[in-house]
C-alpha positions, 0 to 999 in steps of 0.5 A, spaced: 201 234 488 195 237 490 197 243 495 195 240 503 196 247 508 202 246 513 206 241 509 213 243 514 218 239 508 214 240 501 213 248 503 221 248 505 223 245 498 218 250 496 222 256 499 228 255 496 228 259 490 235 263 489 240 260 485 243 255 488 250 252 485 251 245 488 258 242 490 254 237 494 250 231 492 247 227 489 251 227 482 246 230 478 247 237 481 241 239 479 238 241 486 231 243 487 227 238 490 232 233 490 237 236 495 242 233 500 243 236 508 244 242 507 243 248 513 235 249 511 233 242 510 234 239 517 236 232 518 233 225 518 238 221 523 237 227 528 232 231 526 230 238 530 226 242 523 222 241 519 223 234 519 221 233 526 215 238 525 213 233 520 214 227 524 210 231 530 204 232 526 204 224 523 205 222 530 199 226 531 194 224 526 196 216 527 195 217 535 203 215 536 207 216 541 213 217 536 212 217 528 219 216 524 219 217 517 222 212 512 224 212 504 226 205 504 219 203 505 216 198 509 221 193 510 226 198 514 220 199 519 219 192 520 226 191 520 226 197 526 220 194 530 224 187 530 231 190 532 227 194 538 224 187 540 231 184 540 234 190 544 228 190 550 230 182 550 226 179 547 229 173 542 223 169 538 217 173 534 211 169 533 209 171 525 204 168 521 207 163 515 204 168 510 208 174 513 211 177 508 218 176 506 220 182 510 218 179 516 222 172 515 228 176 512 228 181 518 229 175 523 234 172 519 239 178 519 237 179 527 238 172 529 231 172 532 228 165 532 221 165 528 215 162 531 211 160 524 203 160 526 200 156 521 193 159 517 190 157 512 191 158 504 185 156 500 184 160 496 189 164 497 193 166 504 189 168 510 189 170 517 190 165 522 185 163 528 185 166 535 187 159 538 193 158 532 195 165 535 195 164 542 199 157 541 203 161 537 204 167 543 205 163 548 211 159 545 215 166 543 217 174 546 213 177 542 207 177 537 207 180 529 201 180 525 200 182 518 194 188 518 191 189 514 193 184 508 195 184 500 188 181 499 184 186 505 183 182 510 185 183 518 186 178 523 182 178 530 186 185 533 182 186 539 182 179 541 190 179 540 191 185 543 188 182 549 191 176 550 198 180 548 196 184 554 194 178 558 202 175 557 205 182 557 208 181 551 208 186 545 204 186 539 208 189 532 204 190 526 205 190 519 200 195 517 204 196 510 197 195 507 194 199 512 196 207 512 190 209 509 186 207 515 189 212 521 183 215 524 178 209 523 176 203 528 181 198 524 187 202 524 194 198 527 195 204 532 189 202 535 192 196 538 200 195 537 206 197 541 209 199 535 207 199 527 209 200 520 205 204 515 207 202 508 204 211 505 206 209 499 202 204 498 194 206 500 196 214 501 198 218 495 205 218 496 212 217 493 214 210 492 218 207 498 215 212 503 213 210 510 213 211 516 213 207 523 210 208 529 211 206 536 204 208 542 208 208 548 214 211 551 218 205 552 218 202 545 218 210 542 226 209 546 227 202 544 224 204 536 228 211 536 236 207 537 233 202 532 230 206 526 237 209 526 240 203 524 235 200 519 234 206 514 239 210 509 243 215 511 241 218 505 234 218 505 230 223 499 227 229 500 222 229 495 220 222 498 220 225 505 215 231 503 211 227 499 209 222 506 208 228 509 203 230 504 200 224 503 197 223 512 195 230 510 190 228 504 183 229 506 179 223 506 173 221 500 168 218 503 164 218 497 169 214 493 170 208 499 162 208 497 164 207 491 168 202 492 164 199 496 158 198 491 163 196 485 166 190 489 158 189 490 157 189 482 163 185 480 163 179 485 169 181 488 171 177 495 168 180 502 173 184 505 173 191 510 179 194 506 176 199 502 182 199 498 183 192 495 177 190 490 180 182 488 175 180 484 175 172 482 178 169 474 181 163 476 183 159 469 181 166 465 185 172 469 191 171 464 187 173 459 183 178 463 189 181 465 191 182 457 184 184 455 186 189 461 192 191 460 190 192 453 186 198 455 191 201 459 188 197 466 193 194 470 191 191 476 196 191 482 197 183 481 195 176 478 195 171 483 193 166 478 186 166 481 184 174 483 185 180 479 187 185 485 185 192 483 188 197 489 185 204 490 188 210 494 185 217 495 187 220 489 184 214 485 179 217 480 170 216 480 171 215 472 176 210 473 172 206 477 167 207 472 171 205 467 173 199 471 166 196 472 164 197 465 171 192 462 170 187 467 163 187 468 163 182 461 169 177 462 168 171 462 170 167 469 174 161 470 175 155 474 179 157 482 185 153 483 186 150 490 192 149 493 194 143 495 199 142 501 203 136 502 208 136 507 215 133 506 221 133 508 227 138 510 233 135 511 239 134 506 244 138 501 240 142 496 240 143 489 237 148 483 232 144 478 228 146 473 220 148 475 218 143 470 222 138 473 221 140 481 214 137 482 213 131 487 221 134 490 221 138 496 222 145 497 228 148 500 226 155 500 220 159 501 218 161 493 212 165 491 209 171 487 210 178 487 207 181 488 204 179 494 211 176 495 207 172 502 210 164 501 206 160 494 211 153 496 214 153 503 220 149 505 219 142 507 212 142 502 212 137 496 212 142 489 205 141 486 203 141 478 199 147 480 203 149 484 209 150 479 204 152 474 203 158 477 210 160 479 211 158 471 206 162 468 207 169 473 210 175 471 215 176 477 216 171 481 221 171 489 226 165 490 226 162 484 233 163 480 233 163 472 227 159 472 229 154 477 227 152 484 231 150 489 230 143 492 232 137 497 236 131 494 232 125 496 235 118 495 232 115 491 
């Protein structure tokens, strides 16, 4: 990793040079990086070292109250912000139908009532409307918007945290996708009473490294108790220092230019997301993805219509470049459009086939991953094109050997 001065935990892992013999874990007994909690190297669960030195400067540079680091990724953020929102009183959370899976997951296991806001998802999942928002705030506790989102577009924020202040309701963000924008107009902290950063997703960190935030002090209290519940007891140092790292990579201005302008030249879909160029294939992105791969380029997904290709600090100038050049010339095929026919979810379930799941109701949410945001929600009538898509995906969730579970119908 590129030095970055005054990272408190790479510089401690960096200091232990002496031989160190290891009666403790992990298994490997290797030590180095890789270490456990040990008198120099602080504690997660309790930090007052170079942990909490870390989580300070995060805290700092994000504009939070509070900043708590993660190695588990994203989803024990959101499971933490959630837990906190049940802890301050609050028992249903409006989330838009395409959250992600973390999100309805994590209103599962903490018995919170759901509030789903419908949003349309041609051709791919998008942000709901203000109005479906507040239709949506006004029958819940709390609010929790995805920003910004796997395809690189934001809801209205301004105009949600407004009408959260209106109700005097909280509003939680999802900004896994987002932790690159700290510092700039578009990021979640400027608007949420709690938010979570998925670091290793935009930032150049390891994989599984976030960090989740809380703006006040009220919600950093609710989110102090609650973290401690929701992540590993036996978080990665390697992980943790490389979170740190990453918020304290310089910006490249001149690379989100260039990733400005690419988007531009291969007709990629407009979005304020630096990030995340999704460039339309339709019924070519298989063999565009193949012709990709071929030439070592593998994009973050194919969601049966767009090639998503997502950048971070660390991407390369002649990587883009190299990008432009194999793209510039393939062919572009037809989108495909989903089509929604609501059916309905009663009755006993069972497993079947995808060949043989179309016109029958879905049971459970199934979908690509990633973006692992719903492709079929329970209670829609599987389509062809629909079932098509799940088919021919690499990785798919909520499907099981192949087969979809759906409602039994009389016949």
């Amino acid at each position: 990793m590129k030095r970055v001065p005054h990272c408190h935990i790479l510089e401690m892992l960096r200091a232990q040079k002496k031989p160190h013999i290891s009666f403790h874990t992990p298994g490997h007994k290797r030590a180095g990086a890789d270490i456990t909690e040990l008198p120099y190297s602080d504690n997660l669960l309790s930090p007052h070292g170079v942990i909490a030195r870390a989580e300070e400067d995060i805290a700092r540079i994000a504009g939070a109250e509070r900043a708590f680091l993660l190695t588990d990724g994203s989803t024990a953020g959101v499971r933490a912000m959630l837990l906190a929102l049940r802890e301050a009183g609050i028992s249903r959370v409006a989330y838009p139908v395409f959250a992600h899976k973390s999100v309805k997951d994590g209103c599962y296991l903490l018995g919170l009532e759901g509030v789903e806001i419908p949003a349309p998802r041609t051709p791919y999942p998008r942000q709901p409307s203000l109005a479906a928002i507040e239709a949506g705030l006004n029958e819940a506790g709390a609010l929790l918007l995805t920003s910004p989102d796997y395809y690189g577009n934001f809801p209205p924020l301004r105009e949600a945290a407004a009408l959260c202040k209106e109700q005097h309701k909280p509003l939680v963000l999802d900004g896994a996708h987002g932790a690159h924008l700290y510092g700039t107009p578009l990021y979640a902290g400027n608007f949420a009473q709690m938010w979570v950063d998925g670091a290793h997703k935009s930032l150049p960190a390891m994989t599984q490294g976030a960090a989740v935030f809380a703006g006040d002090a009220f919600w950093a209290e609710k989110l102090s108790s609650a973290v401690v519940r929701c992540r590993t007891t036996s978080p990665s140092y390697p992980i943790l220092a490389s979170v740190e790292y990453a918020y304290k990579y310089p910006r490249r201005q001149e690379l989100e230019r260039a990733a400005a302008a690419l988007k531009e030249a291969l007709g990629a879909e407009d979005n304020a997301d630096w990030t995340k160029i999704v460039v339309p294939f339709g019924s070519e992105c298989r063999r565009a993805e193949a012709f990709l791969q071929r030439h070592g380029v593998y994009p973050e997904f194919n969601d049966g219509n767009f090639l998503m290709f997502y950048l971070s600090p660390a991407t390369k100038g002649r990587e883009l470049a190299l990008l432009r050049r194999l793209i510039k010339g393939l062919p572009r095929g037809e989108l495909s459009f989903p089509e929604e026919r609501a059916g309905v979810p009663a009755g006993r379930v069972r497993p079947v086939p995808l060949k043989e799941a179309v016109g029958r109701v879905c049971a459970a949410e199934c979908g690509l991953f990633p973006p692992c945001v719903p492709l079929i929600l329970r209670g829609e009538r599987i389509t062809a094109g629909a079932a098509a898509r799940l088919a021919a995906a690499a990785n798919t969730f909520g499907l099981d050997g192949g087969k979809i579970l759906v409602f039994e119908e009389d016949a």
